[in-house]
N, C-alpha and C positions, 0 to 999 in steps of 0.2 A: 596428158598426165600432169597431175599438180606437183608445185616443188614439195620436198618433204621436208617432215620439222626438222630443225635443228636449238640444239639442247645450249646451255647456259655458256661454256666453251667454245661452241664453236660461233656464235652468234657477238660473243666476246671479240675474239680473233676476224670476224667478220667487219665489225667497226673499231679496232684498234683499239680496246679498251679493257680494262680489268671486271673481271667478273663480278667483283663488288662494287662497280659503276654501273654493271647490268644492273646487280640488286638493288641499288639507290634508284636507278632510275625506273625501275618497276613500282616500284612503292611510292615515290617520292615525283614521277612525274608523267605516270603514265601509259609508258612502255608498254604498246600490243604485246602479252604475252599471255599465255595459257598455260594453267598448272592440271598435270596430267600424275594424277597422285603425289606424290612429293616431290616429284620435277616439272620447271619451265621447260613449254617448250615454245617456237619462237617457228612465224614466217615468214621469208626473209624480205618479200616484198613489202608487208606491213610494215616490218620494222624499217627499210629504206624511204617509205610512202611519211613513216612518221618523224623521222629524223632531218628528210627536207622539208619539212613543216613545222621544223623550227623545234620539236624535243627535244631534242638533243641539246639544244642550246645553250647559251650562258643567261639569257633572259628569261627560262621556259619557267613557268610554274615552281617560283622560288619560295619557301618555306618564309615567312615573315620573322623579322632579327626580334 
């Protein structure tokens, strides 16, 4: 059995972070996520696979000043 998605909340609460850190980080750095009509939904392996891969980061994929 595969793990099941989990939605913008609780994938938030998953890495200690505000929801609209999720939202930046979707947009702005690439965050595995999948929109399922007007909700992300989120696996939490990808997201942990992509986060020690440096996404998460302070270096990652920074918008130019």
């Amino acid at each position: 059995m595969t793990d099941r998605w989990l939605n913008v909340d609780e994938i938030a609460d998953h890495l200690g972070v505000s929801k609209d850190t999720v939202y930046t980080w979707i947009s702005k750095r690439s965050m595995p996520a999948h929109k399922v009509g007007r909700l992300w939904k989120f696996q939490k392996a990808d997201v942990d696979a992509w986060v020690k891969a440096g996404g998460a980061g302070d270096d990652a994929q920074r918008e130019p000043a």
